[in-house]
Each structure stands twice: as structure tokens, then as C-alpha cells.
C-alpha positions as CSV (number, residue, x, y, z in Angstrom):
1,X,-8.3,-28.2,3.3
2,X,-7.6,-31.3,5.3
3,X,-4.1,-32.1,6.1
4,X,-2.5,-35.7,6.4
5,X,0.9,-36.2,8.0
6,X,3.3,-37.1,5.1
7,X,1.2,-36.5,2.5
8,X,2.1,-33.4,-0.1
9,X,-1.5,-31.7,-1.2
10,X,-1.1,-29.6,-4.6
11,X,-3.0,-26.4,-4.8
12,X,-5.7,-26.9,-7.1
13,X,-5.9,-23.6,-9.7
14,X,-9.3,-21.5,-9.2
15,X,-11.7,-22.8,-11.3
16,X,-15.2,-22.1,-12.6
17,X,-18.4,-23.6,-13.9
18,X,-19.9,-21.5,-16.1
19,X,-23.4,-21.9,-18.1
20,X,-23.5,-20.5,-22.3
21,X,-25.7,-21.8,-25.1
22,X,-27.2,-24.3,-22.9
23,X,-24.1,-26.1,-21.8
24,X,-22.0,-26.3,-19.0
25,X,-18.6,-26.1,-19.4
26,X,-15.4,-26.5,-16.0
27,X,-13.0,-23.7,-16.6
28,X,-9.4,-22.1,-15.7
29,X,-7.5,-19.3,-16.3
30,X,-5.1,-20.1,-19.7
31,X,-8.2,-22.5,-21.0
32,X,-8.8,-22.3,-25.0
33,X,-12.6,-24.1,-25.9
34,X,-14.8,-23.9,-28.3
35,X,-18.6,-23.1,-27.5
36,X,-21.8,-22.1,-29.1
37,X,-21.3,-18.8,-32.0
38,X,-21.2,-16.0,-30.0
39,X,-22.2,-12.4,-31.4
40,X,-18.4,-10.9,-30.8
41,X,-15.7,-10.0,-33.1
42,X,-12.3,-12.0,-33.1
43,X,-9.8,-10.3,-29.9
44,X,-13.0,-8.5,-28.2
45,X,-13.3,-9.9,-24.5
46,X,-16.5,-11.0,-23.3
47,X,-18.0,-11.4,-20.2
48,X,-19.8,-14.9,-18.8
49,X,-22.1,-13.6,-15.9
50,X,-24.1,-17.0,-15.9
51,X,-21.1,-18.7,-13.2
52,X,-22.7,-21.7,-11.2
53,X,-19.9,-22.2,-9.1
54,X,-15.9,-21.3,-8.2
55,X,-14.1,-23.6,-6.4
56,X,-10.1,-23.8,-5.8
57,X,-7.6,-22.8,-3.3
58,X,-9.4,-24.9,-0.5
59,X,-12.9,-23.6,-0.8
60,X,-15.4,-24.2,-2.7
61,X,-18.8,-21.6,-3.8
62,X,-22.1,-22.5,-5.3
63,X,-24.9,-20.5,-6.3
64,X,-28.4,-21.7,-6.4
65,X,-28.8,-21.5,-9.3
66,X,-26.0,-18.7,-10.0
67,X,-23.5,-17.2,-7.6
68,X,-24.3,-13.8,-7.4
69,X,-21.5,-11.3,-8.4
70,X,-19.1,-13.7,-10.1
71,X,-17.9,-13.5,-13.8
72,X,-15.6,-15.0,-16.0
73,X,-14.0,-13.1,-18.4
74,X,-12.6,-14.2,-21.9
75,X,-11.2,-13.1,-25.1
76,X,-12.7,-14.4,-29.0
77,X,-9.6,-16.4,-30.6
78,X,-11.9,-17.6,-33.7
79,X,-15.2,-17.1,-35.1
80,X,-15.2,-20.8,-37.2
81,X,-17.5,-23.9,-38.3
82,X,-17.0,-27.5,-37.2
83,X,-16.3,-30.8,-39.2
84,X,-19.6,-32.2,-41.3
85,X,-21.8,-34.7,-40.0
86,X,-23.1,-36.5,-42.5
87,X,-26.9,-37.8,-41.9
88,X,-28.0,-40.6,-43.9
89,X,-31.7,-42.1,-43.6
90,X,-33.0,-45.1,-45.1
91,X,-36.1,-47.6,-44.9
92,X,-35.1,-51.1,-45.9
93,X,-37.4,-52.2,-49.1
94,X,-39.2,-49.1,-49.7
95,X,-36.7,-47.6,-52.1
96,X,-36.0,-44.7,-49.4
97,X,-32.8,-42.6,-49.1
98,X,-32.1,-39.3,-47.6
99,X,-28.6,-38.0,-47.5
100,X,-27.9,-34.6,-45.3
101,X,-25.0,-32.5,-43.8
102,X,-24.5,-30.1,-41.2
103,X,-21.4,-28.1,-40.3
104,X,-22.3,-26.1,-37.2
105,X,-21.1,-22.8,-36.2
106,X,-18.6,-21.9,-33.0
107,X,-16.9,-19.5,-31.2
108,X,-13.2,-20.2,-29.6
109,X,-12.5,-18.1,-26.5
110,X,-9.6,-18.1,-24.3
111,X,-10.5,-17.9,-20.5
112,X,-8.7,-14.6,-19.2
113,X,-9.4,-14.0,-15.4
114,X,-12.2,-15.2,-13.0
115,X,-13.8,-13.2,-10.6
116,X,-15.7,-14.1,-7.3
């Protein structure tokens, strides 16, 4: 970490970048979000093996493409559905009008411990 003369630097928390249902999401300990459904019941833990990086405390690891050895660990708060999104298509003058919804499916986790 570099060090200025009269200049305070806060500890940044360990974090993590972790890979699940094609996203990539930047996590903490304490961190509550909402990703793809996940096959687990409400207050099991799983376990995120895909990490792409861990960084915090003055150092910083990356895998290429995953770090080797590192999990994050987590614990199902909700198994729930989203808000609608409507979808409404329409051709101008050719008496064309499709009306459709979608509510899609998620899994709330709360991020327990990270490992490296």
C-alpha cells in the first residue's frame, strides 16, 4: 500500500469478484443481492467456487481466468420472482399488436465469509 505523509488511508474490506449465471457480481462479507434462481432451499449455504479475483487489505489476486482454491460462501435469504416487464410490439399501419410479460425468477443470498 503506498503511504503519503499526512494523508489517512482506510483499510479497504476484503472483497471478491465472483462469476454465477453468467454475471459478474463485486462482493463483501455482510452483502445481501439478488442473482440468477439457484437450486437451494431458503437458509442452506452455498458455495461460489467460480471467484475471478480477491482483492483488499493492500493486495490484490487474479486468476486467469479463476483463482485457484478461492471460494465464497453464502447463505439463501429468498427464493422469489421479480417485478413484470411488460413487452409491447407494434407495426405502425398494419393493424399489428403483441402484448407480453415476463416476471423472472431469483435467488437472494447473503455473502457469509470469503476464502483465498
Amino acid at each position: 500500500m503506498l503511504r503519503f505523509p499526512g494523508i489517512e488511508l482506510l483499510e479497504t474490506p476484503m472483497y471478491a469478484v465472483i462469476k454465477t449465471g453468467g454475471k459478474q457480481y463485486r462482493v463483501s462479507a455482510g452483502d445481501k443481492l439478488k442473482i440468477e434462481k439457484l437450486d437451494a432451499e431458503v437458509g442452506s449455504e452455498v458455495t461460489f467456487d467460480q471467484v475471478l479475483m480477491v482483492g483488499g487489505e493492500g493486495e490484490i489476486k487474479m486468476g486467469a481466468p479463476l483463482l485457484r482454491g478461492a471460494t465464497v460462501k453464502a447463505t439463501v435469504l429468498d427464493q422469489a420472482r421479480g417485478d413484470k416487464i411488460k413487452i409491447f410490439k407494434m407495426r405502425r399501419r398494419k393493424h399489428y399488436r403483441k402484448s407480453q410479460g415476463h416476471r423472472q425468477y431469483y435467488t437472494e443470498v447473503q455473502i457469509a465469509g470469503i476464502s483465498a
